[in-house]
C-alpha positions as CSV (number, residue, x, y, z in Angstrom):
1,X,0.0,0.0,0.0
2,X,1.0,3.6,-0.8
3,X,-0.4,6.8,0.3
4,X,-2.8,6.9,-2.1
5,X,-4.4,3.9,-0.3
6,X,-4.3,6.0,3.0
7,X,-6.0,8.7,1.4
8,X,-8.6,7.0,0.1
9,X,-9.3,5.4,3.3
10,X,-9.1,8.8,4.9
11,X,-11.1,9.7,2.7
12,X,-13.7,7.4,3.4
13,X,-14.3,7.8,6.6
14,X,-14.3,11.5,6.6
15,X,-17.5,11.0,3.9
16,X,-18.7,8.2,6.4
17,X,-18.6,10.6,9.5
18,X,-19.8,13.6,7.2
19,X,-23.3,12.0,5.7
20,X,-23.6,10.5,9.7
21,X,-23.6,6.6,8.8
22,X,-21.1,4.5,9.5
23,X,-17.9,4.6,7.5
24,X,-19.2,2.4,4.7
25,X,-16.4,3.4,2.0
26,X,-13.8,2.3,4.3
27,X,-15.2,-1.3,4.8
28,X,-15.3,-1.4,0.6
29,X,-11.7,-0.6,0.2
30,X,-10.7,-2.8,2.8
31,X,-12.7,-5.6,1.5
């Protein structure tokens, strides 16, 4: 993994926390 993988799990969870479910994006890149 790179940063670009931390980013878009950054980003992920700051669009999780932001729309006030849980961090759905972040579970999908992790999968």
């Amino acid at each position: 993994m790179g940063r670009g993988a931390a980013a878009l799990v950054l980003n992920g969870v700051l669009k999780g926390l932001g729309e006030g479910g849980l961090p759905q994006p972040l579970v999908l890149s992790g999968s």
